[in-house]
N, C-alpha and C positions, 0 to 999 in steps of 0.2 A: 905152725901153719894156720891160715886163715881160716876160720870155723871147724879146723880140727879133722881138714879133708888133705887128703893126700895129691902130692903132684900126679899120681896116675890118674887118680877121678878127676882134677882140674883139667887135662888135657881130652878125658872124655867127656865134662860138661860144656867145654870150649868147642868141642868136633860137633858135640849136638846142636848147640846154638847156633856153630854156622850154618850146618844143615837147616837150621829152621828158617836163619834170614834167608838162604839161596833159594826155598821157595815162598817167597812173600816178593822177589822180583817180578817185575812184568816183562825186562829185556830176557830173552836166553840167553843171550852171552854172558849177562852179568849172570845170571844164575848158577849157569854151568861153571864159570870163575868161581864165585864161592863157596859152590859145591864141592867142587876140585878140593879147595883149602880145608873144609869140613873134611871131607873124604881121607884128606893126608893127614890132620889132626888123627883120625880113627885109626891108622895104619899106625902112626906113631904110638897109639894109645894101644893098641894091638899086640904090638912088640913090649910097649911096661910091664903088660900081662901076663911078662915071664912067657911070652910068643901065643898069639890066641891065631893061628892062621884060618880061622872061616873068617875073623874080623879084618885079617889081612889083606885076603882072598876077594873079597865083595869087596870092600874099600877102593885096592887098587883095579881091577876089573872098573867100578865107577869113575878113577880118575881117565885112564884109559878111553873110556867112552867117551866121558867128557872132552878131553884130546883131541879126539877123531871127528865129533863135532865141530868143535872150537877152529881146528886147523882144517882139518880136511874138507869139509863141508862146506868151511868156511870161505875156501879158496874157489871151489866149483860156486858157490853162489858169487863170488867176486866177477868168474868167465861168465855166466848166467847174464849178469847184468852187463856183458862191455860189447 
């Protein structure tokens, strides 16, 4: 393995980093997009940890949000504007 780290740590240094790019965005939708993908990296990373459910729990709760944002919100500001 590459520097002697484990697939579980790879998938939670991958979930951090995306969390870190999704806020360095200016649009919210792109944020919340790779937040989401951060967020699902953590869940995935959540479950290697032989099941860490607070990691699970907060993670998907975050996708969720994101979601409801993303779709929901998304479509009332569509009618907003027509």
């Amino acid at each position: 393995m590459l520097f002697n780290i484990s697939y579980t740590e790879w998938v939670g240094y991958l979930a951090s980093l995306a969390l870190i790019i999704s806020f360095l965005m200016k649009n919210l939708s792109t944020l919340r997009i790779i937040n989401s993908i951060g967020a699902l990296l953590f869940v995935v990373y959540g479950f290697m940890l032989a099941i860490s459910w607070p990691i699970i729990i907060t993670n998907t709760f975050i996708i969720m949000a994101n979601i409801y944002y993303l779709i929901i919100k998304g479509k009332q500001t569509i009618k907003e504007h027509h």
